[in-house]
Structures are given as C-alpha cells and as structure tokens.
C-alpha atoms as an extended CHARMM CRD file, in Angstrom:
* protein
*
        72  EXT
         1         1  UNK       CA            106.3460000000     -118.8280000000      131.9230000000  PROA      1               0.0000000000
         2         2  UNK       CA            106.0200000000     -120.7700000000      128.4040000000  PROA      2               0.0000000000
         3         3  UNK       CA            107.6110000000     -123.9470000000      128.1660000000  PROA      3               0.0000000000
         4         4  UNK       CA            110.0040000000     -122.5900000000      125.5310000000  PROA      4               0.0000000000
         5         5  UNK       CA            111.6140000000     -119.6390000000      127.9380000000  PROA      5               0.0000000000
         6         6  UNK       CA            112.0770000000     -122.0390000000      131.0270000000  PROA      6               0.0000000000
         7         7  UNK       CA            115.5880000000     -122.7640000000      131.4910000000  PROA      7               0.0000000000
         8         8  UNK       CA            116.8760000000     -126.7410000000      131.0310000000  PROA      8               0.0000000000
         9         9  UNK       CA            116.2220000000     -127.7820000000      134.4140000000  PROA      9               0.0000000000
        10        10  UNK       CA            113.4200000000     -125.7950000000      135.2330000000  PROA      10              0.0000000000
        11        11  UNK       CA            111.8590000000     -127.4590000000      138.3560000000  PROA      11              0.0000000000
        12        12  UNK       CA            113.7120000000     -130.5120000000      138.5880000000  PROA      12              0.0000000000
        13        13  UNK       CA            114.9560000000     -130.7650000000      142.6710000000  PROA      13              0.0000000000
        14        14  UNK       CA            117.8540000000     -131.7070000000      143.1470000000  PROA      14              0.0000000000
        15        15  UNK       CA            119.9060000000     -132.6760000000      147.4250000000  PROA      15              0.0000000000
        16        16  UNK       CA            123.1490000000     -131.4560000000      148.0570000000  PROA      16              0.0000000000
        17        17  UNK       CA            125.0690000000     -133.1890000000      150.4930000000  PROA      17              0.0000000000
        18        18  UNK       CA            125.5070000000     -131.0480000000      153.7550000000  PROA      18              0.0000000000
        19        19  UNK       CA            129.0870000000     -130.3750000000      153.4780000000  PROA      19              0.0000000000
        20        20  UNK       CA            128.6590000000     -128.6570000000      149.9820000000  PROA      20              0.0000000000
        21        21  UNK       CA            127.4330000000     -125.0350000000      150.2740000000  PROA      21              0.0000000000
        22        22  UNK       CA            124.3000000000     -123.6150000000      149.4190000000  PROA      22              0.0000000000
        23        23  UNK       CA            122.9350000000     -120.2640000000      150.0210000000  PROA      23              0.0000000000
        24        24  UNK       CA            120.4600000000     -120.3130000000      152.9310000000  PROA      24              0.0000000000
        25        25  UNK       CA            120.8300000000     -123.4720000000      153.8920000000  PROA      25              0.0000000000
        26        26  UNK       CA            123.3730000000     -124.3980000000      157.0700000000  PROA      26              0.0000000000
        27        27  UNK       CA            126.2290000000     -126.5730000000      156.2860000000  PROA      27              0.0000000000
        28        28  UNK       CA            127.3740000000     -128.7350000000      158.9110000000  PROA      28              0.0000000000
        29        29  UNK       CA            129.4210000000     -131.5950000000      157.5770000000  PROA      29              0.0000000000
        30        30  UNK       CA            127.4710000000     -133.9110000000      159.9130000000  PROA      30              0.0000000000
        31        31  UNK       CA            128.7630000000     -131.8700000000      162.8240000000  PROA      31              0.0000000000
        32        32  UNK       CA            126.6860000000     -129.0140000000      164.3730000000  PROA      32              0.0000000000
        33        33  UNK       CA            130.2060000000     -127.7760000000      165.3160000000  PROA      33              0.0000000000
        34        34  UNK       CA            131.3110000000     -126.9630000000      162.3480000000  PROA      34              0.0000000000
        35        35  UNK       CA            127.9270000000     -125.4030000000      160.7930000000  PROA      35              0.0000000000
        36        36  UNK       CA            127.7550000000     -121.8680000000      159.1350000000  PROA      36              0.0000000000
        37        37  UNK       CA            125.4620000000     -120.6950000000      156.9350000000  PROA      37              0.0000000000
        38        38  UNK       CA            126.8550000000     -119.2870000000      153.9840000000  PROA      38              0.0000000000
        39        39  UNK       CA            126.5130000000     -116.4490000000      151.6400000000  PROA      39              0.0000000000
        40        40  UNK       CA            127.0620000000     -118.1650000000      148.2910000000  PROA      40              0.0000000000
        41        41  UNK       CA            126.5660000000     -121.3800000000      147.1410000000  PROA      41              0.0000000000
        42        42  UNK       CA            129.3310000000     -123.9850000000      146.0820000000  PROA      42              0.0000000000
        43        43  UNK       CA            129.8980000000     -123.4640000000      141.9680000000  PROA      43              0.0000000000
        44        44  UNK       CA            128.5650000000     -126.7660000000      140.9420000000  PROA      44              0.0000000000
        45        45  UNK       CA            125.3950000000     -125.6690000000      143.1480000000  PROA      45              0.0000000000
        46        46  UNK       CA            124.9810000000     -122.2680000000      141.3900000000  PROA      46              0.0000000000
        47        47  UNK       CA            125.3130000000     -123.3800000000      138.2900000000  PROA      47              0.0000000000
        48        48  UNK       CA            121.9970000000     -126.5760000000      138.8810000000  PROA      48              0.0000000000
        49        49  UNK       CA            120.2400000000     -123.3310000000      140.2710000000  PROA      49              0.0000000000
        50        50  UNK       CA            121.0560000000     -121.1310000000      137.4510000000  PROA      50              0.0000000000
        51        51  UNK       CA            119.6670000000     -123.4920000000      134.9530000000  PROA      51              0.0000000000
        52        52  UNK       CA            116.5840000000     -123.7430000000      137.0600000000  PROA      52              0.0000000000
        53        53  UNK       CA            116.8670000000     -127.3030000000      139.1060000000  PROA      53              0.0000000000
        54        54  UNK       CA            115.9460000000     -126.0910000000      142.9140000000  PROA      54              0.0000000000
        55        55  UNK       CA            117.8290000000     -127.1730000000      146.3220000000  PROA      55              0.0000000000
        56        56  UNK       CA            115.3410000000     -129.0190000000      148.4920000000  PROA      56              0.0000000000
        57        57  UNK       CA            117.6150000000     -130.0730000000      151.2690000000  PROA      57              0.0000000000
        58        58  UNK       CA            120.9470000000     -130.9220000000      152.7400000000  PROA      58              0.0000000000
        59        59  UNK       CA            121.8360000000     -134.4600000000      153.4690000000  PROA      59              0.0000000000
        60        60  UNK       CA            123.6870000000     -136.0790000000      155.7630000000  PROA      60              0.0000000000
        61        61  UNK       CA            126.0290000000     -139.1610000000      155.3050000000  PROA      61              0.0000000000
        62        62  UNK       CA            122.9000000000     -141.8840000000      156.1590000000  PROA      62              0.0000000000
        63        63  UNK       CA            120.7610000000     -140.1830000000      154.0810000000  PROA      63              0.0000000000
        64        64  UNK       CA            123.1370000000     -140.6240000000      150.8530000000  PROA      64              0.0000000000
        65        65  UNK       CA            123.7730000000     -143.9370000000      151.5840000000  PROA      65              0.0000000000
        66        66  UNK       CA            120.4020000000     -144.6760000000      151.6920000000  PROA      66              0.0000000000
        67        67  UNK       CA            119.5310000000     -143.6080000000      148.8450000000  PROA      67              0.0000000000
        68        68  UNK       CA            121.8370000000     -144.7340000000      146.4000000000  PROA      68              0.0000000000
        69        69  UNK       CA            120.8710000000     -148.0800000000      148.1190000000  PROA      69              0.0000000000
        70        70  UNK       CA            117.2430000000     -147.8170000000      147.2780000000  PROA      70              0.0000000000
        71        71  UNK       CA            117.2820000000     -145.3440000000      144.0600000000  PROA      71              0.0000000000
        72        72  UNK       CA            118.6460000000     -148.6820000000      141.6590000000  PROA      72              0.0000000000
C-alpha cells in the first residue's frame, strides 16, 4: 500500500483498557467473572481501528497505572 492511500493512523498500536470492548479480545473488567467476549468493539475503539491504529492488548488497572507512571 503507498504511503499516500494508508489511512491516518496506519500502524500506530494503540491498548485499550480491559473494561472497554474490542472485537476478539475478552473483556473482563479485572474480574474473570464478569468476562465476555464481544461482537463489536466500543465506538471510540472502532473508530482508532477504522483509521488504521491496531489493538495490541487489553490492560488491566496495574498495567495503566504503570504506565502513565513511566511513559512521562
């Protein structure tokens, strides 16, 4: 695909955190009780994959806080 035709976020990964759903991936809320695996992703997620970013992961609470600790 030429650089022109990608879409805007073509290839940029993006983590979602695991009570937010996304297609194919389980959402849990932290809490294998509540997990499901949805058909459709969340809006805000459909519209990151839509312009081309791609879901790498769920993450839980500890891993969010983690990173925005670290990511400055």
């Amino acid at each position: 695909m030429h650089a022109a035709d990608r879409p805007p976020l073509w290839g940029i990964p993006f983590a979602v955190k695991d009570n937010i759903d996304v297609a194919g991936f389980k959402t849990t809320a932290a809490c294998e009780d509540f997990a499901y695996e949805p058909e459709d992703s969340a809006p805000a997620v459909q519209a990151l994959l839509n312009a081309g970013a791609s879901a790498t992961t769920h993450l839980c609470k500890l891993q969010c806080c983690t990173y925005m600790q670290h990511s400055s």
